[in-house]
N, C-alpha and C positions, 0 to 999 in steps of 0.2 A: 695565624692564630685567630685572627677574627672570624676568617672566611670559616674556618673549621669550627665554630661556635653557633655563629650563625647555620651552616648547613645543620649542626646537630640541635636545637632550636626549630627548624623546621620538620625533620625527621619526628620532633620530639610530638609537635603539633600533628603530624598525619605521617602514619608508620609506611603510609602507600607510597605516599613518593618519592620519585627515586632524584636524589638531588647527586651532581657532578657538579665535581670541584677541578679547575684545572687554573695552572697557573701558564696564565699566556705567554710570558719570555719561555719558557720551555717545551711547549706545547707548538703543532703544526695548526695556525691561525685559520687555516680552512676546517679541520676537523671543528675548530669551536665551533664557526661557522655553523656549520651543517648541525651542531647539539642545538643554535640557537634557533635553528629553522623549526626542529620536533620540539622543542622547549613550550610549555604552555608562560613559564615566565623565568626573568633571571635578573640573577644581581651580578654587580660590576662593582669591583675594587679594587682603591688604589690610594696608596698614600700619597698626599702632596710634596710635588717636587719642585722646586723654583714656580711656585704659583700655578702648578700644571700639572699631569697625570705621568704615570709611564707611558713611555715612549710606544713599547709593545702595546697599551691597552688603548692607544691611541692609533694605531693602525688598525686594533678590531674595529673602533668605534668607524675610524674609515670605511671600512668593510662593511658594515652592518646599518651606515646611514644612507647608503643610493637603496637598499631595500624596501624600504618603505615596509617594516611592520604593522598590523594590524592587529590588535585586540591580543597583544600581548603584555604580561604585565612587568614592570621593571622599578629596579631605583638601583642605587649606591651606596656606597660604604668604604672607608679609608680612617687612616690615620696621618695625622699631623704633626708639626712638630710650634709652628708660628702662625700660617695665615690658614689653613685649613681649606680652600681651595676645591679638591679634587673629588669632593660630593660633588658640588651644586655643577661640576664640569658635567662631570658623566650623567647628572641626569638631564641636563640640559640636554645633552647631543643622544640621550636616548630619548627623550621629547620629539627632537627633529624627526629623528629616527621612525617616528611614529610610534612606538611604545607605551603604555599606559602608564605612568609613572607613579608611584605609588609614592604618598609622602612626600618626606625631605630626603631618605637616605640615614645613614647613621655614619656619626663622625665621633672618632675620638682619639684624647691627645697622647703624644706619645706611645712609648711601648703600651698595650693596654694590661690592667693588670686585674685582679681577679675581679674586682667588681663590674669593670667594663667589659670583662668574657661574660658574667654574669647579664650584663646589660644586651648586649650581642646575642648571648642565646634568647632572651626576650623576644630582642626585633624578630629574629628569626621565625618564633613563633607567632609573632604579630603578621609577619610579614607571607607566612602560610596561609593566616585566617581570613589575608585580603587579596588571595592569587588565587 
């Protein structure tokens, strides 16, 4: 729900670009891969789970921290339930990563409900105006 707020948020900001959405447990982790190499920028999401990320988003971030990007722009986005966690992770390891990290990321608790899709489309368009 969020990610599809956010990409439409960004869509909303610039009709040009083309934003992909893929959910990594189902998805072949190399094809992300290769979207994040043509990507001019990307977000990563994920709810906190025992103080950590998914499992799955945590083998991209594997993948994608010996790369060493450059002059790309990035942050994160997740929802919570207790400690909230699973931003400040993934932008951290896209910092390492080399990534330009935009912001804090956007976090929010629980299921999110209309105000917070509402808030999400925001960032999304915030998040166009700074990529």
């Amino acid at each position: 729900m969020l990610a599809e707020h956010i990409a439409r948020g960004i869509k909303q900001a610039d009709d040009k670009v083309t934003v992909k959405l893929f959910n990594i447990s189902r998805r072949d982790i190399n094809d992300v891969v290769t979207e994040v190499f043509k990507s001019k920028a990307i977000l990563l999401g994920s709810p906190t789970i025992n103080k950590g990320i998914l499992n799955a988003m945590s083998a991209l971030i594997e993948m994608i921290a010996g790369l060493k990007f450059k002059k790309k722009k990035a942050t994160a986005f997740g929802c919570y339930g207790w400690s909230g966690e699973s931003v400040q992770i993934l932008n951290d390891h896209l910092s390492k990563a080399g990534f330009d990290v935009i912001g804090d990321g956007f976090k929010a608790m629980w299921q999110p409900g209309e105000d917070v899709l509402a808030q999400a489309l925001a960032f999304g368009k915030d998040f166009a105006g700074k990529a």
